[in-house]
N, C-alpha and C positions, 0 to 999 in steps of 0.2 A: 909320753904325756905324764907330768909332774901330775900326781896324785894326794901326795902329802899333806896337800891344805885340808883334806876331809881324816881329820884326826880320829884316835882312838875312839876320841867320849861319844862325838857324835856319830860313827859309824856301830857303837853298841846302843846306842839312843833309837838309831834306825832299825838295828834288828830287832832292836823289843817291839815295836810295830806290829800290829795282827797283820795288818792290809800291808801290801809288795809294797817295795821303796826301789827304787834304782833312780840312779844319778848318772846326769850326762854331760860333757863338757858344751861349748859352746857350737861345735860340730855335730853331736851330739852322737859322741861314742860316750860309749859305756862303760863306766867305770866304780861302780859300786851298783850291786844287788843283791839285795837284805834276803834275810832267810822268809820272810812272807813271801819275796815275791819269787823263790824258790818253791815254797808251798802250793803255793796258787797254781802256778805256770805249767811247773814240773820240770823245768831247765834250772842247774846248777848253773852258780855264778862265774863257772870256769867255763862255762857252756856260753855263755854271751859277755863275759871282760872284753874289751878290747875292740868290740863289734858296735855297729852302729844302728841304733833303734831304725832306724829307715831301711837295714837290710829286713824288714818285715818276718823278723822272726816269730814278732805274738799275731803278726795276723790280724791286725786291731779292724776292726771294719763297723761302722754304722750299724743302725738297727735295718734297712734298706740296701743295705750291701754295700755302701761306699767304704774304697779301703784307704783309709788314715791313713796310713803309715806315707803313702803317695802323694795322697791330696786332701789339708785338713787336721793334718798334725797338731793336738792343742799342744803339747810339749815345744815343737818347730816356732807356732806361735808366741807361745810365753817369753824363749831367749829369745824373739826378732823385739817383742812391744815392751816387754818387762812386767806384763800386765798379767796372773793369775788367771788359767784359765779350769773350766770345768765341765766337762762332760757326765751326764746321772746313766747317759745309758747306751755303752759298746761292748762289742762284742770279741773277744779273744782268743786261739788258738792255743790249746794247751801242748804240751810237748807229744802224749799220747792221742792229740787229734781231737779232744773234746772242746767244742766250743763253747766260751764259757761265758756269761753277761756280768760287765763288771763295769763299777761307776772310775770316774779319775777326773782326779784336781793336777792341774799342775804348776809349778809355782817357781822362781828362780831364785840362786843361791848364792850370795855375793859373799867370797872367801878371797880377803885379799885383791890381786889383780885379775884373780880370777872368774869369769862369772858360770854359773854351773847351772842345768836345768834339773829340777827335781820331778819324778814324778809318780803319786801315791795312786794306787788302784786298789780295789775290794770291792769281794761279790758280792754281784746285786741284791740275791736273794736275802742275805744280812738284812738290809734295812728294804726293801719294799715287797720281801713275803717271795713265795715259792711261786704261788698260781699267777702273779705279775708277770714274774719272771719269765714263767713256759709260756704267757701269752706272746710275752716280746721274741721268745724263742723261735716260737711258729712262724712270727712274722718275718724275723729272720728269713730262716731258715726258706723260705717260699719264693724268699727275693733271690736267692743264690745258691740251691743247695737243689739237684736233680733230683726231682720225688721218686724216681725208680730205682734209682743205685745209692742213694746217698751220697753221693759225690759233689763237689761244685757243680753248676751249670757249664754254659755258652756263657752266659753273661756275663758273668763272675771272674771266667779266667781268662776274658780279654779283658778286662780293666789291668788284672794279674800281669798280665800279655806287655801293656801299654806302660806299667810302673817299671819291669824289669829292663824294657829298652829305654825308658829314662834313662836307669840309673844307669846301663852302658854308657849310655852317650853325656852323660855330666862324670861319674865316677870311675866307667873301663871297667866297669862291675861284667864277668861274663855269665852269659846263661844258655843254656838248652835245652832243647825241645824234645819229647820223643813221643809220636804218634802213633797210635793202635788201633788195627782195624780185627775185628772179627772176620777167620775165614768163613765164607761159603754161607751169610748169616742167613740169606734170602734162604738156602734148601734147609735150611735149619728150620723157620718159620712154616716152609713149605707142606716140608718131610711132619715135623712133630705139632705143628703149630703156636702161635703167637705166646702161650703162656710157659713153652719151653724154650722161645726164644727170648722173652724179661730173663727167667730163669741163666741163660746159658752170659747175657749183659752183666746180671749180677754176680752170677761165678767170676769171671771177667774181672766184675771190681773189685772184688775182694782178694785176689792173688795179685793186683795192681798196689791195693793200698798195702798189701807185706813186702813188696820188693823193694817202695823208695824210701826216700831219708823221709826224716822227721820235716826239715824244711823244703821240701819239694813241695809241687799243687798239683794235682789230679785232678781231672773234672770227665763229664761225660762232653766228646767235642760236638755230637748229633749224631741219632742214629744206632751204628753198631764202630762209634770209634770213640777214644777216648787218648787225653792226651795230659801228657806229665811235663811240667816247665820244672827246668832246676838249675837255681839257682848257683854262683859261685860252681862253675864246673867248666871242666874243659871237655875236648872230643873223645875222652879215653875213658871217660866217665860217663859219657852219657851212650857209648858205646858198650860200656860192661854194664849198664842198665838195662840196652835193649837184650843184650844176652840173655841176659839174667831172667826179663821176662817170656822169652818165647822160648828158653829151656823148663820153666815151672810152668808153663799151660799146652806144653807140647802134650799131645795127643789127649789132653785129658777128657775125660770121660762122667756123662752127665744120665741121669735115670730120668726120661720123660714123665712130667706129670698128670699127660693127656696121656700116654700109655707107659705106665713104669716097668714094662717089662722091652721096651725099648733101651737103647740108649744112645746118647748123644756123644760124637767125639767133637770136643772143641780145641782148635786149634788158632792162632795171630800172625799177623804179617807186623811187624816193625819198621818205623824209619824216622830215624833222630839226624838233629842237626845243633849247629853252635853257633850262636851270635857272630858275625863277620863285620869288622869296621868298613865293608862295600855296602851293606845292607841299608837300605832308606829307608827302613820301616817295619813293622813285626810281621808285616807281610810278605816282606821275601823270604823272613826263617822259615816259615812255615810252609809258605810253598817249595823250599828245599827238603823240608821232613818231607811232606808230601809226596813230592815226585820220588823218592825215596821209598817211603812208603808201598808206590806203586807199579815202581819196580820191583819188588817184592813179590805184589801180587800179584803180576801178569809172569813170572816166575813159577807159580804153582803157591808162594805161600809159606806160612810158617817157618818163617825166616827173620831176618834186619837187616836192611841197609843204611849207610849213612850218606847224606845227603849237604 
């Protein structure tokens, strides 16, 4: 993609810009992003050239949970009508995971035969104050974020679920699954009781949220399982991910807070799967992790299969 029509002047006009700038072709790959929106984000411009806003790397999602990037694109909008659009209040994934409320206008760029979508974002707190902000946060955050582990929902990462086999099925875009279930969770709850079994979910996710990439989605799936969609991956990838995680929670070992001189070993059963052009639906991937999964755990456990 000829880049050239976005000359020197203006691409040092964009980086003076407080607020992110990135520009996208009429596809809407990406091909300019200003050092704001390096600021903001925390992805370098070498980190998203070339990529396409719709592979949902910032994560853009409504105040309600709905995710733009899918369904709702004002950017998508603006090159289809030509007509300037604007959003005062969405929400964005930063590279390190924080989600971040930021306003965006987006507006198109007529260079030559070119036509280019531009689109400006900056946080909200800027212009409508801090305590707005954590209000909109909360409500967020309520629509799609599990209040015990901080992770996504159910909710949340089936919409997640329903974008990614979109984009297989219009762009060959591949994705995988990998599903996690806690061993033995019942004698866990049993044995030490219900606030060393939150305890032992929360351990859980947070050795989950170190093992994957930046653009991966983690969510709690219900219960004692939880489940990682990743993007752009093939089966050898989403196989050294389940490795990866039942070798760093193999046998580890947890201080009960109903008796801290107990203590808890927690252990996972794994089972990952990969988009397949047989598949009619995000419900056959999943019930391949699954049964996978559950081969696993009629195995004894603390294990992966793939599926």
């Amino acid at each position: 993609m000829n880049t050239g029509a976005l000359d020197k002047n203006l691409r040092e006009i964009l980086d003076a810009v407080s607020d992110g700038v990135y520009v996208t072709t009429g596809e809407r790959e990406i091909v300019f992003w200003s050092k704001g929106a390096e600021r903001i984000t925390g992805y370098s411009s070498d980190e998203v050239l070339n990529k396409h806003c719709h592979d949902n790397i910032l994560v853009h999602t409504e105040v309600l949970g709905k995710n733009l990037c899918f369904d709702g694109c004002p950017l998508q909008k603006c090159i289809e009508t030509g007509e300037q659009q604007e959003v005062k209040e969405v929400f964005l994934k930063r590279k390190d995971g924080e989600r971040l409320a930021v306003y965006i206008k987006a507006s198109v760029l007529q260079v030559g035969e070119e036509r280019y979508g531009v689109e400006v974002f900056g946080e909200l707190r800027s212009v409508a104050g801090s305590a707005l902000t954590e209000q909109l946060k909360q409500l967020s955050d309520a629509s799609i974020v599990d209040q015990l582990t901080g992770l996504y929902n159910r909710r949340y990462i089936d919409t997640i679920l329903d974008q990614q086999y979109g984009l297989f099925k219009r762009h060959f875009q591949r994705f995988g699954l990998v599903m996690i279930d806690v061993d033995k969770f019942k004698n866990i709850n049993d044995s030490f009781g219900h606030l060393a079994g939150d305890e032992a979910l929360k351990f859980v996710a947070s050795i989950l949220q170190r093992t994957m990439r930046s653009m991966d989605f983690l969510a709690r799936f219900g219960g004692d399982e939880f489940i990682i969609v990743c993007p752009f991956v093939e089966l050898e990838g989403v196989e050294k991910l389940s490795q990866r995680i039942v070798g760093l929670i193999h046998h580890s070992v947890l201080s009960s807070l109903e008796s801290p001189k107990n203590v808890i070993e927690v252990s996972v059963s794994v089972g990952g799967s990969i988009v397949d052009y047989k598949d009619k639906s995000v419900a056959d991937i999943i019930a391949r992790a699954d049964e996978a999964l559950y081969r696993v755990k009629r195995g004894g456990g603390n294990w992966y299969a793939l599926g």
